[in-house]
Each structure stands twice: as structure tokens, then as C-alpha cells.
N, CA, C and O atoms as a Maestro MAE file, in Angstrom:
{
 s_m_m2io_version
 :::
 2.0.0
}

f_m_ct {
 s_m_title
 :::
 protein
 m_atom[284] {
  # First column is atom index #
  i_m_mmod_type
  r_m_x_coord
  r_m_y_coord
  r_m_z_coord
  i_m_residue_number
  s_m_chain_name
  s_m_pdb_residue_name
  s_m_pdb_atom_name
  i_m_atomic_number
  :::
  1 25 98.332 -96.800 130.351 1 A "UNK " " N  " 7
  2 3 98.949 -97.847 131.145 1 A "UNK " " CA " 6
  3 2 98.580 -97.649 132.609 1 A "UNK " " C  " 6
  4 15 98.464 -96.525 133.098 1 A "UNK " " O  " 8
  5 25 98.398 -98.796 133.303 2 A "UNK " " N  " 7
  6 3 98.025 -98.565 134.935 2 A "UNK " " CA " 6
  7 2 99.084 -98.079 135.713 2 A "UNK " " C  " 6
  8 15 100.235 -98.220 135.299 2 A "UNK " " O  " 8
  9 25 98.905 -97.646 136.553 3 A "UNK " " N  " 7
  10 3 99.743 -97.175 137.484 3 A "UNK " " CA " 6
  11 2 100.476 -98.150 138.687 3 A "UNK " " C  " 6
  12 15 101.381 -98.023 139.512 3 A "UNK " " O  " 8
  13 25 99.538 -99.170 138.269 4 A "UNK " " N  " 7
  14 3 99.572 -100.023 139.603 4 A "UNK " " CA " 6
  15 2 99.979 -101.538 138.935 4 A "UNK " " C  " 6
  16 15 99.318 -102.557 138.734 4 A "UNK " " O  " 8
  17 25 101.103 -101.247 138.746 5 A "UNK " " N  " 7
  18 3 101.813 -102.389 137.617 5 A "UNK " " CA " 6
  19 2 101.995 -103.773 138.781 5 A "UNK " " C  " 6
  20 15 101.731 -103.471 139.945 5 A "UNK " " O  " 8
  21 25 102.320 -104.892 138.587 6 A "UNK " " N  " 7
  22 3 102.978 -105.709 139.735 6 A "UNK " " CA " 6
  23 2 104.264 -106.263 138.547 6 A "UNK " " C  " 6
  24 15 103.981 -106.531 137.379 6 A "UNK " " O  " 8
  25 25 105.396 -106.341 139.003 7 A "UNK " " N  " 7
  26 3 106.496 -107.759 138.201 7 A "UNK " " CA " 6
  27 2 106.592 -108.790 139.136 7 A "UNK " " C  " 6
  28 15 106.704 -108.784 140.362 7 A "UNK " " O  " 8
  29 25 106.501 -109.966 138.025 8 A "UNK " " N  " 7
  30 3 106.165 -110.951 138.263 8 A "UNK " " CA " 6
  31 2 107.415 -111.934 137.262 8 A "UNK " " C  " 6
  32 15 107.449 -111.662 136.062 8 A "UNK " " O  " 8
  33 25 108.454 -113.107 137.824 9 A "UNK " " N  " 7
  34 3 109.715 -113.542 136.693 9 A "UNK " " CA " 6
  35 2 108.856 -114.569 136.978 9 A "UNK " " C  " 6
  36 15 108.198 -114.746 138.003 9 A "UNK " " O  " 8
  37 25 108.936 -115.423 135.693 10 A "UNK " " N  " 7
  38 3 108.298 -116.382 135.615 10 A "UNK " " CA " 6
  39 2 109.389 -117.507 135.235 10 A "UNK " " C  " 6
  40 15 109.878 -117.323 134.121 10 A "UNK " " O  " 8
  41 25 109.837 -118.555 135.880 11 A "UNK " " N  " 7
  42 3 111.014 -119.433 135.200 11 A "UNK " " CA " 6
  43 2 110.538 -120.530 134.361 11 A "UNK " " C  " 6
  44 15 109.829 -121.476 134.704 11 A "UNK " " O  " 8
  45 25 110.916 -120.328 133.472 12 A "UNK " " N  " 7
  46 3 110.559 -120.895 132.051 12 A "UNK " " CA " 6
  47 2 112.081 -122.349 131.732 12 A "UNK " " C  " 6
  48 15 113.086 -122.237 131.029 12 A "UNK " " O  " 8
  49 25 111.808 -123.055 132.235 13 A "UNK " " N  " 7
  50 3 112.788 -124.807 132.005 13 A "UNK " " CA " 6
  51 2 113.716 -124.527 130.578 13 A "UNK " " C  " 6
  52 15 114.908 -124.247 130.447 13 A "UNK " " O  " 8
  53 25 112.205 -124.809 129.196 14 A "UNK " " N  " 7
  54 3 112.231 -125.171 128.138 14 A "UNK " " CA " 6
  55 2 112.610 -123.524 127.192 14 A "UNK " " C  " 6
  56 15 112.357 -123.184 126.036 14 A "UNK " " O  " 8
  57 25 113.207 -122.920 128.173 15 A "UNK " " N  " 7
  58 3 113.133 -121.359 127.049 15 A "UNK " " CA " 6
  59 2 114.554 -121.769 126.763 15 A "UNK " " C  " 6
  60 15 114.836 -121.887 125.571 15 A "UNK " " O  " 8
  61 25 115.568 -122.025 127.716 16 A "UNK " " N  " 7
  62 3 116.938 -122.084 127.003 16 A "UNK " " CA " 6
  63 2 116.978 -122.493 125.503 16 A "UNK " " C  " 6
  64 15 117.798 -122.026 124.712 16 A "UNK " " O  " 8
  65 25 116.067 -123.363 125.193 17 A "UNK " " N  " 7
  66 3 116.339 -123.953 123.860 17 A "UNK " " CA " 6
  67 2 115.376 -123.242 123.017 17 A "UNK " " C  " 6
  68 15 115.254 -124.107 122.149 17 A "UNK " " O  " 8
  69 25 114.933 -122.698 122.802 18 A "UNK " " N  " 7
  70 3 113.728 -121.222 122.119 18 A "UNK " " CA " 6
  71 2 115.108 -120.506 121.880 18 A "UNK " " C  " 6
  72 15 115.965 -120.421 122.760 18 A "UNK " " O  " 8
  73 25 115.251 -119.977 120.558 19 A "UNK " " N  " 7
  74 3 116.336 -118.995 119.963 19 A "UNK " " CA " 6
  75 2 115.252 -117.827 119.151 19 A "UNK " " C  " 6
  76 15 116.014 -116.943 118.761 19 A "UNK " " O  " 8
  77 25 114.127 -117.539 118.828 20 A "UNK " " N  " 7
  78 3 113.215 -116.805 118.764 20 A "UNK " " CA " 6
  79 2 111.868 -116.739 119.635 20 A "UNK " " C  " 6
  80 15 110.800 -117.343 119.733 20 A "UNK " " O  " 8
  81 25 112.551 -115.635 120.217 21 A "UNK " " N  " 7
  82 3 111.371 -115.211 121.420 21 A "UNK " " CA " 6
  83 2 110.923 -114.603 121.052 21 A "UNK " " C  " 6
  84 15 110.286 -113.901 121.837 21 A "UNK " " O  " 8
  85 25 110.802 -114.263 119.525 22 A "UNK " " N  " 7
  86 3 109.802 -112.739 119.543 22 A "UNK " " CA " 6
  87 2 107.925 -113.513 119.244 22 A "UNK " " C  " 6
  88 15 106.882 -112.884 119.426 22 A "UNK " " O  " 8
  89 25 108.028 -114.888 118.797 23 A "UNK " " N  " 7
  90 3 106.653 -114.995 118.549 23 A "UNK " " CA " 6
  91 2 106.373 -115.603 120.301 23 A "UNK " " C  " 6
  92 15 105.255 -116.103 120.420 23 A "UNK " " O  " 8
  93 25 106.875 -115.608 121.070 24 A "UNK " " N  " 7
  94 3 106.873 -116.061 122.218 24 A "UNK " " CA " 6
  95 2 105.918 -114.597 122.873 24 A "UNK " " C  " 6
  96 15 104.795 -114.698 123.367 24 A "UNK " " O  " 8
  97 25 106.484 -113.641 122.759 25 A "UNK " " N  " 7
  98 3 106.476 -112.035 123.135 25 A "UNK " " CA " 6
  99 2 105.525 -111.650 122.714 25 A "UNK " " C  " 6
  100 15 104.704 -110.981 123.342 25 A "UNK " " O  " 8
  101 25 105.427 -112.053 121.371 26 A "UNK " " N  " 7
  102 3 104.280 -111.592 121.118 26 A "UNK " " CA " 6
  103 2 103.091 -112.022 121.061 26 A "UNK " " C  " 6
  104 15 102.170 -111.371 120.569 26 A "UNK " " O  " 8
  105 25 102.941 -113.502 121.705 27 A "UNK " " N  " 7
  106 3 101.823 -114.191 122.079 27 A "UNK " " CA " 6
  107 2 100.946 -113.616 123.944 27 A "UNK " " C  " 6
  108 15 99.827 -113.557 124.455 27 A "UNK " " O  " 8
  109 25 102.789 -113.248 124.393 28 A "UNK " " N  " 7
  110 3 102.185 -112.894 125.834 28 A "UNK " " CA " 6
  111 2 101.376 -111.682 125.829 28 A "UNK " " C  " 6
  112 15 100.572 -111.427 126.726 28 A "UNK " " O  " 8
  113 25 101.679 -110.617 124.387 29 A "UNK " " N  " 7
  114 3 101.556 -109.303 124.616 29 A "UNK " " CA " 6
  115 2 99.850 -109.136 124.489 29 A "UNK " " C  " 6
  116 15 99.196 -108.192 124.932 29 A "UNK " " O  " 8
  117 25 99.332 -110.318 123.760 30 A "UNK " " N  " 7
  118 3 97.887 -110.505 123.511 30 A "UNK " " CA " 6
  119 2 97.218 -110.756 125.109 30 A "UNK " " C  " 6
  120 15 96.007 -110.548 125.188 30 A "UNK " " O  " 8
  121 25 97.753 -111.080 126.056 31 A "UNK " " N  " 7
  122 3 97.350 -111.254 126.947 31 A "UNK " " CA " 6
  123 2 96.670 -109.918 128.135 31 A "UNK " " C  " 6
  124 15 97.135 -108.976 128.777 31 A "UNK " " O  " 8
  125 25 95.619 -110.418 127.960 32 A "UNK " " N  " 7
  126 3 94.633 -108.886 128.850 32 A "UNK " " CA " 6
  127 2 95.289 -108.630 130.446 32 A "UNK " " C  " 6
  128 15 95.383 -109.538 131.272 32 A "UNK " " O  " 8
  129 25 95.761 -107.065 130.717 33 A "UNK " " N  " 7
  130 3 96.435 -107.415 131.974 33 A "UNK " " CA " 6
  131 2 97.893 -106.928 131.777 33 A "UNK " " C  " 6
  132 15 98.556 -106.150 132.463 33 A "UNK " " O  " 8
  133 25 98.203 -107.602 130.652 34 A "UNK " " N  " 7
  134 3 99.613 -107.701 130.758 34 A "UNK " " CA " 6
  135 2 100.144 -106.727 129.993 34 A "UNK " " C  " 6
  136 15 99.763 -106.576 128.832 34 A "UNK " " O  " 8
  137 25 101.230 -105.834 130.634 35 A "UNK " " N  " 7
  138 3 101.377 -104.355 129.904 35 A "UNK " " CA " 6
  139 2 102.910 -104.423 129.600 35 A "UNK " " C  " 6
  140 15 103.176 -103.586 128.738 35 A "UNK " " O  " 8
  141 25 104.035 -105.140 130.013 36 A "UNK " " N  " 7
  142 3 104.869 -105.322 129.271 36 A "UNK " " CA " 6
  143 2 105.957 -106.497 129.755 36 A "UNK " " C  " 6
  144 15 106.596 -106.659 130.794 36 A "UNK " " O  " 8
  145 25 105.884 -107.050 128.822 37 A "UNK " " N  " 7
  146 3 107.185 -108.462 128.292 37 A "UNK " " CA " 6
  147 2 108.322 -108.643 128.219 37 A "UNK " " C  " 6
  148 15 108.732 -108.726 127.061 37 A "UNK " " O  " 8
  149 25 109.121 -108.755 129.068 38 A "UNK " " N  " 7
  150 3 110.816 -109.456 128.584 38 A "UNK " " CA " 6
  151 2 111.101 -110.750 128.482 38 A "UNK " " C  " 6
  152 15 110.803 -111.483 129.425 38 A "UNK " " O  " 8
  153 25 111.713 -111.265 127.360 39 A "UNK " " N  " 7
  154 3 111.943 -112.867 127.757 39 A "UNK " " CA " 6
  155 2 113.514 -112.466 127.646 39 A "UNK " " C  " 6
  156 15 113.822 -111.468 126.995 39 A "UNK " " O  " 8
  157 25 114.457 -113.220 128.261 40 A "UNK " " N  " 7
  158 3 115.315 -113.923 128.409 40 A "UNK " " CA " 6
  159 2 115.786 -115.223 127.988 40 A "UNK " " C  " 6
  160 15 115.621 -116.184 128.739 40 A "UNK " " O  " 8
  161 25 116.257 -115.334 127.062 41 A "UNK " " N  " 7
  162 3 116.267 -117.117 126.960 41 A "UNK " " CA " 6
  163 2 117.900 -117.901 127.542 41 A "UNK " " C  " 6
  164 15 118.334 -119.053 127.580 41 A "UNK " " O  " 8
  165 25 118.526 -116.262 128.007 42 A "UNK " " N  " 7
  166 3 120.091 -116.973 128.722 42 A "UNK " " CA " 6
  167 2 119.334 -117.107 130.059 42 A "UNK " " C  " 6
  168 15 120.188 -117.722 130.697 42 A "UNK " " O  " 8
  169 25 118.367 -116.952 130.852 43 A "UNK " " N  " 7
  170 3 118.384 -116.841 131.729 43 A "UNK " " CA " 6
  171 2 116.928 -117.695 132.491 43 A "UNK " " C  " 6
  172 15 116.475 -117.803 133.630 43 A "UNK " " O  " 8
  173 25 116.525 -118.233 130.982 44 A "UNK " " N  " 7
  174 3 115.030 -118.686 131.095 44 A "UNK " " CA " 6
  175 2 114.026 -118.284 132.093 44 A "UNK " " C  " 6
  176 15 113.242 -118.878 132.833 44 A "UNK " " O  " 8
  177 25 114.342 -117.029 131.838 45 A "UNK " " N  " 7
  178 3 113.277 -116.246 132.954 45 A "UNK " " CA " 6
  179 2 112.525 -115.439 131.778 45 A "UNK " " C  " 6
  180 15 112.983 -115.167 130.668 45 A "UNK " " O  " 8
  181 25 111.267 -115.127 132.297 46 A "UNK " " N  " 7
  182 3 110.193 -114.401 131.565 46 A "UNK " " CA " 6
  183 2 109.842 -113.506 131.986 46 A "UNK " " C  " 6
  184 15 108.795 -113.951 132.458 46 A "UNK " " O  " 8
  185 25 109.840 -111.840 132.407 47 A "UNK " " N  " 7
  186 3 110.023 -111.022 133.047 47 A "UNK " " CA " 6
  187 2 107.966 -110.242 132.661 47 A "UNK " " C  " 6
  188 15 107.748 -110.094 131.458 47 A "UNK " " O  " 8
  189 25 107.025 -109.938 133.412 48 A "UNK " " N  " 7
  190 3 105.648 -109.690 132.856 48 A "UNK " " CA " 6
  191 2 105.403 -108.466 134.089 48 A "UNK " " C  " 6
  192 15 105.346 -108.416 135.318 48 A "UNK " " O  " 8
  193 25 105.325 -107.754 133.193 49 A "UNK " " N  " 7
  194 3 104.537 -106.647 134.237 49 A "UNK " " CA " 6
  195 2 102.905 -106.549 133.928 49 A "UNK " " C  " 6
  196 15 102.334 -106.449 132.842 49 A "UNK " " O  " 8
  197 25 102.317 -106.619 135.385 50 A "UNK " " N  " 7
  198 3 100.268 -106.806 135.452 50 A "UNK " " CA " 6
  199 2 100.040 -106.085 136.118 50 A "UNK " " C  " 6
  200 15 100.637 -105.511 137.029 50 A "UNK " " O  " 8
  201 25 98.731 -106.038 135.531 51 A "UNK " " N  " 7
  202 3 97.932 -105.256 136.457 51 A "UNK " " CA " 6
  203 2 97.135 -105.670 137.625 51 A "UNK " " C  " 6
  204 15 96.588 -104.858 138.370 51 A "UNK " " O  " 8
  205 25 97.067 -107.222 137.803 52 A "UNK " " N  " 7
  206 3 96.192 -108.394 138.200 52 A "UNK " " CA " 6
  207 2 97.051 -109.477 138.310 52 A "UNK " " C  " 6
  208 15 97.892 -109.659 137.430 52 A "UNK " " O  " 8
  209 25 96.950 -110.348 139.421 53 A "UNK " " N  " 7
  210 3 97.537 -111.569 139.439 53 A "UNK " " CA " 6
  211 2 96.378 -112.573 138.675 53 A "UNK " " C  " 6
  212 15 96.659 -113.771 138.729 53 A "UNK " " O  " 8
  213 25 95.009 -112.190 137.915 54 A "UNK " " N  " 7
  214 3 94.640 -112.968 136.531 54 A "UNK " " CA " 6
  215 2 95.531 -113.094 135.454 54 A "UNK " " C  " 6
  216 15 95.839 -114.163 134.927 54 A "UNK " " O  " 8
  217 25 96.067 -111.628 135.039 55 A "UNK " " N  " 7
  218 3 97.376 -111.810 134.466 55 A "UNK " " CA " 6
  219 2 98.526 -112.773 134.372 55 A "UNK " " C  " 6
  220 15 99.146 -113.145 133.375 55 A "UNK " " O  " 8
  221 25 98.654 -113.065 135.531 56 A "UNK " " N  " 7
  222 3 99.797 -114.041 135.344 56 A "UNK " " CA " 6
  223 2 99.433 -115.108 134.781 56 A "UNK " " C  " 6
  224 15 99.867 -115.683 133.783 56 A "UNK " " O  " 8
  225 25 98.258 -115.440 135.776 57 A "UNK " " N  " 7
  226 3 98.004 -116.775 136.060 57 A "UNK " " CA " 6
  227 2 97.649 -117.108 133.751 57 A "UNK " " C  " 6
  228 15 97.896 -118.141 133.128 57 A "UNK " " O  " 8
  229 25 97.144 -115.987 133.282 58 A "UNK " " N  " 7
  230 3 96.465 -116.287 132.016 58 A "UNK " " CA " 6
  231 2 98.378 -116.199 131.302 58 A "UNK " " C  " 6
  232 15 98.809 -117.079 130.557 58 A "UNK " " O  " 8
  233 25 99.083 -115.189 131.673 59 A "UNK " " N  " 7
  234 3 100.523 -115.463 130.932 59 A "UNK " " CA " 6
  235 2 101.221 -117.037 130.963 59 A "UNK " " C  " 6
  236 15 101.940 -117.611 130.145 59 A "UNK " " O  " 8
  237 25 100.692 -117.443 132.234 60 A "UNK " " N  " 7
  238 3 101.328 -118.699 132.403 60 A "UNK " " CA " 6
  239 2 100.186 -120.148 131.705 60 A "UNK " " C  " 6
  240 15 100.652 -121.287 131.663 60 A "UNK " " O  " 8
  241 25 99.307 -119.976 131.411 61 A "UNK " " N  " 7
  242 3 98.665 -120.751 130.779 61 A "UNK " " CA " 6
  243 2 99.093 -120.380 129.151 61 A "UNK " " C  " 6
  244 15 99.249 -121.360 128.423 61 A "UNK " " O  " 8
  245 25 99.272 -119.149 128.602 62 A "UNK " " N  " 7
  246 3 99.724 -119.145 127.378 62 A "UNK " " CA " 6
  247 2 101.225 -119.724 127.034 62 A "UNK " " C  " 6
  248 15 101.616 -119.987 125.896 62 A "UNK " " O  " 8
  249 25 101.863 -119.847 128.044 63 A "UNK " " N  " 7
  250 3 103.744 -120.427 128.597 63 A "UNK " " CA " 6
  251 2 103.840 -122.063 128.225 63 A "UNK " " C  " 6
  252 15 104.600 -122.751 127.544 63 A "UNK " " O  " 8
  253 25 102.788 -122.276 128.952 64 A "UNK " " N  " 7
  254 3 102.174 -123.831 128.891 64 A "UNK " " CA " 6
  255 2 101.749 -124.151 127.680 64 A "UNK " " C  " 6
  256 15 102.115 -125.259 127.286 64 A "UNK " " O  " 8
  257 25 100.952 -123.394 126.821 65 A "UNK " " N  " 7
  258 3 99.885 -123.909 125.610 65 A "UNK " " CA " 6
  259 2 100.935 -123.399 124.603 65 A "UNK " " C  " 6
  260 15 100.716 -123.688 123.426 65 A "UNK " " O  " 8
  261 25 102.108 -122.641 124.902 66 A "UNK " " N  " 7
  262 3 103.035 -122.869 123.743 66 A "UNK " " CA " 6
  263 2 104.289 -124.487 123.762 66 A "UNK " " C  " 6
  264 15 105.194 -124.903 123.038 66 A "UNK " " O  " 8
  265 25 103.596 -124.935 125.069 67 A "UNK " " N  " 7
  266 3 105.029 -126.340 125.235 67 A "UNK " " CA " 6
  267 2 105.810 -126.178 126.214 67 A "UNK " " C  " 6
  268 15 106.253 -127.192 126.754 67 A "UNK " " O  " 8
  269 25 106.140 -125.053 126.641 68 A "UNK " " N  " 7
  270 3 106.844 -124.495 127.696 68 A "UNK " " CA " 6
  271 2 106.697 -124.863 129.322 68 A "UNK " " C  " 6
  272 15 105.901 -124.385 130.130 68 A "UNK " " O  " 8
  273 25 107.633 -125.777 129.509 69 A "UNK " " N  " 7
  274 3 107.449 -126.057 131.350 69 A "UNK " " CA " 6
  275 2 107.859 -124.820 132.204 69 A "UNK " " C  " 6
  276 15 108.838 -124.154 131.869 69 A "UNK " " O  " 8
  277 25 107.333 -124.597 132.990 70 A "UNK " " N  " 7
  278 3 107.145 -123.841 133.896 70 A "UNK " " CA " 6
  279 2 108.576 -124.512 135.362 70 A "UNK " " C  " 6
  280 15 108.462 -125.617 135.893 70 A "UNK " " O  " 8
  281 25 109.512 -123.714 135.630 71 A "UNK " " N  " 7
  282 3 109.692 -124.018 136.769 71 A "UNK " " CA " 6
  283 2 109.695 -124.203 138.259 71 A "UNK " " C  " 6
  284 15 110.486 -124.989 138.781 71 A "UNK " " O  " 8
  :::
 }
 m_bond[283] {
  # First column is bond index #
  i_m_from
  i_m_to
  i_m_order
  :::
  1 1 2 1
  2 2 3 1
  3 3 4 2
  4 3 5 1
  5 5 6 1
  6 6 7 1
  7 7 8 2
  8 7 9 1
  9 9 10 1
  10 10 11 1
  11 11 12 2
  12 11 13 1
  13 13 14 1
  14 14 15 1
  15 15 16 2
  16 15 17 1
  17 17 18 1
  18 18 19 1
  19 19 20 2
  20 19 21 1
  21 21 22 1
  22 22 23 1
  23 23 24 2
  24 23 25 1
  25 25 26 1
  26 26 27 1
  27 27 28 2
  28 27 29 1
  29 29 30 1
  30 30 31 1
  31 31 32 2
  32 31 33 1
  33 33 34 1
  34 34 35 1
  35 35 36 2
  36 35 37 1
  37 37 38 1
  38 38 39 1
  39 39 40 2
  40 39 41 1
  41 41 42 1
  42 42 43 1
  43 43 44 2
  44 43 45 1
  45 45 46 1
  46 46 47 1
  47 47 48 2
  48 47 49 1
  49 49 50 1
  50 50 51 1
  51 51 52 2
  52 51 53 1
  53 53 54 1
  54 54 55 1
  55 55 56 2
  56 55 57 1
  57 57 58 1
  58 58 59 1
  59 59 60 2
  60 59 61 1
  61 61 62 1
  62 62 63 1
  63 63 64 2
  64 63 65 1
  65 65 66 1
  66 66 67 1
  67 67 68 2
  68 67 69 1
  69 69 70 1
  70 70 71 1
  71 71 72 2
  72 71 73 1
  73 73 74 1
  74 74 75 1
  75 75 76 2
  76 75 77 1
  77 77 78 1
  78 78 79 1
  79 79 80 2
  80 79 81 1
  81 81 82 1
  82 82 83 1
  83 83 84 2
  84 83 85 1
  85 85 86 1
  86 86 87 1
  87 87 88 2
  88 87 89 1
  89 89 90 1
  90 90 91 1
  91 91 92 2
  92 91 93 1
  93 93 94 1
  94 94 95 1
  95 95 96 2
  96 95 97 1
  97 97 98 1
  98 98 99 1
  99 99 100 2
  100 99 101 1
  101 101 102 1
  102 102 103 1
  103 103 104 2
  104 103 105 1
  105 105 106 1
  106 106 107 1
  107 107 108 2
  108 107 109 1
  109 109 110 1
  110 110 111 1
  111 111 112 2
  112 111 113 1
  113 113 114 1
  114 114 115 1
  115 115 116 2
  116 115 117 1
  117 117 118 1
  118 118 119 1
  119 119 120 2
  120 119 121 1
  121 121 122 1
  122 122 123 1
  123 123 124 2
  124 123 125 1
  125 125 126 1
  126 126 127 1
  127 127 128 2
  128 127 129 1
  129 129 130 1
  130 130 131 1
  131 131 132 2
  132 131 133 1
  133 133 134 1
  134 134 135 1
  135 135 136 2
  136 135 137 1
  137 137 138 1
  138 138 139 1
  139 139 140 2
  140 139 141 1
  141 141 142 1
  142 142 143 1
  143 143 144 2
  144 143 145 1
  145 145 146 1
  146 146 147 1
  147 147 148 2
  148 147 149 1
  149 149 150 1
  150 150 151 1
  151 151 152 2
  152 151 153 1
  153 153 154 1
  154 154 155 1
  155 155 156 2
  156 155 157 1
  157 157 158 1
  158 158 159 1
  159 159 160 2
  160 159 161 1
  161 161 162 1
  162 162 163 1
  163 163 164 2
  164 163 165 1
  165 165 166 1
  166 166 167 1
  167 167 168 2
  168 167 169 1
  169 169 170 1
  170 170 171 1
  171 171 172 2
  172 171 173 1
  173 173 174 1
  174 174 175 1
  175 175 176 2
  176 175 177 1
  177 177 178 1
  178 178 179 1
  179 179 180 2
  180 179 181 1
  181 181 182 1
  182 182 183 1
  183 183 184 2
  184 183 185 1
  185 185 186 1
  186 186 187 1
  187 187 188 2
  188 187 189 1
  189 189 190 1
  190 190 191 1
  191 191 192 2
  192 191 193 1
  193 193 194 1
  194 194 195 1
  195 195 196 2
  196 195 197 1
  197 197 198 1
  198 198 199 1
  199 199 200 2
  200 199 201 1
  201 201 202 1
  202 202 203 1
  203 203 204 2
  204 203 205 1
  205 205 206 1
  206 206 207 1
  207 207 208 2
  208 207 209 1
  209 209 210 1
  210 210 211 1
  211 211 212 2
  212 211 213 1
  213 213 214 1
  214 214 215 1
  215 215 216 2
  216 215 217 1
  217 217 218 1
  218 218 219 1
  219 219 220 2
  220 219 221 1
  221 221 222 1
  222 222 223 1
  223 223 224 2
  224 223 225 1
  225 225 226 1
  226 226 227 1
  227 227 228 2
  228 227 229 1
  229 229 230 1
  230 230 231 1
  231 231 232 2
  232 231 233 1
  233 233 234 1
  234 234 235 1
  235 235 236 2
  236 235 237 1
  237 237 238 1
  238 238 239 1
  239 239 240 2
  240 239 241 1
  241 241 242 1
  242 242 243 1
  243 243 244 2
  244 243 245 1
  245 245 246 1
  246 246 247 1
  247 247 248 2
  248 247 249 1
  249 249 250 1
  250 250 251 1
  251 251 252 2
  252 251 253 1
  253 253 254 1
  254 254 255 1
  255 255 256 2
  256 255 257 1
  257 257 258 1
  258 258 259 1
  259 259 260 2
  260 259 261 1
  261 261 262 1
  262 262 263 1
  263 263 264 2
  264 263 265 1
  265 265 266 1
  266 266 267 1
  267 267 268 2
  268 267 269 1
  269 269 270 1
  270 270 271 1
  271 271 272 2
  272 271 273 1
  273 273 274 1
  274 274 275 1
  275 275 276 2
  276 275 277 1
  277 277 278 1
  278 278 279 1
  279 279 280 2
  280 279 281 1
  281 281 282 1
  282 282 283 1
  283 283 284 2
  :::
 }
}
């Protein structure tokens, strides 16, 4: 794991209504960069620790390509 992590909350609109986040989690976890995942769905926040702000930017295109608005 890098040393040089960044967190990054990502507010997620459409998560309140998502009651299984784990295929959510585990779509982000495929993401290069990205070394570890919390979702929240009381709080519709998406919690991503990177190594790269490519990272995000690719977590938040996978956020999107699951349906998910971005706030």
C-alpha cells in the first residue's frame, strides 16, 4: 500500500436509496489507485482513499456508470 494515501468524500445524491453497497464497493475496489472504500448510504457519502487524484476522478466515473448522481 502507498504511503502517500489522499481521502477524498465523495457525495453520492442517489446512495440513500442503494440498501446494498457491497456490489457498489466492490466495483470501486477494481479501480487502479484506489486502496480503500467506505460507502455510507445514511450519509450518502463515499469515503476513497488514492494514491492520485486519477483515482478519483476514475472512482467517480465508475459512481456515474453505476446511475449514481454525484453531488
Amino acid at each position: 500500500m502507498s504511503q502517500n494515501l489522499m481521502r477524498h468524500t465523495l457525495s453520492v445524491e442517489s446512495l440513500s436509496t442503494t440498501t446494498d453497497t457491497e456490489p457498489l464497493a466492490d466495483a470501486l475496489s477494481e479501480v487502479p489507485g484506489l486502496e480503500e472504500v467506505d460507502v455510507d448510504p445514511a450519509t450518502g457519502e463515499v469515503e476513497v482513499a488514492v494514491d492520485s487524484e486519477v483515482a478519483v476522478g476514475d472512482a467517480r466515473w465508475v459512481l456515474r456508470h453505476r446511475g449514481h448522481e454525484l453531488a
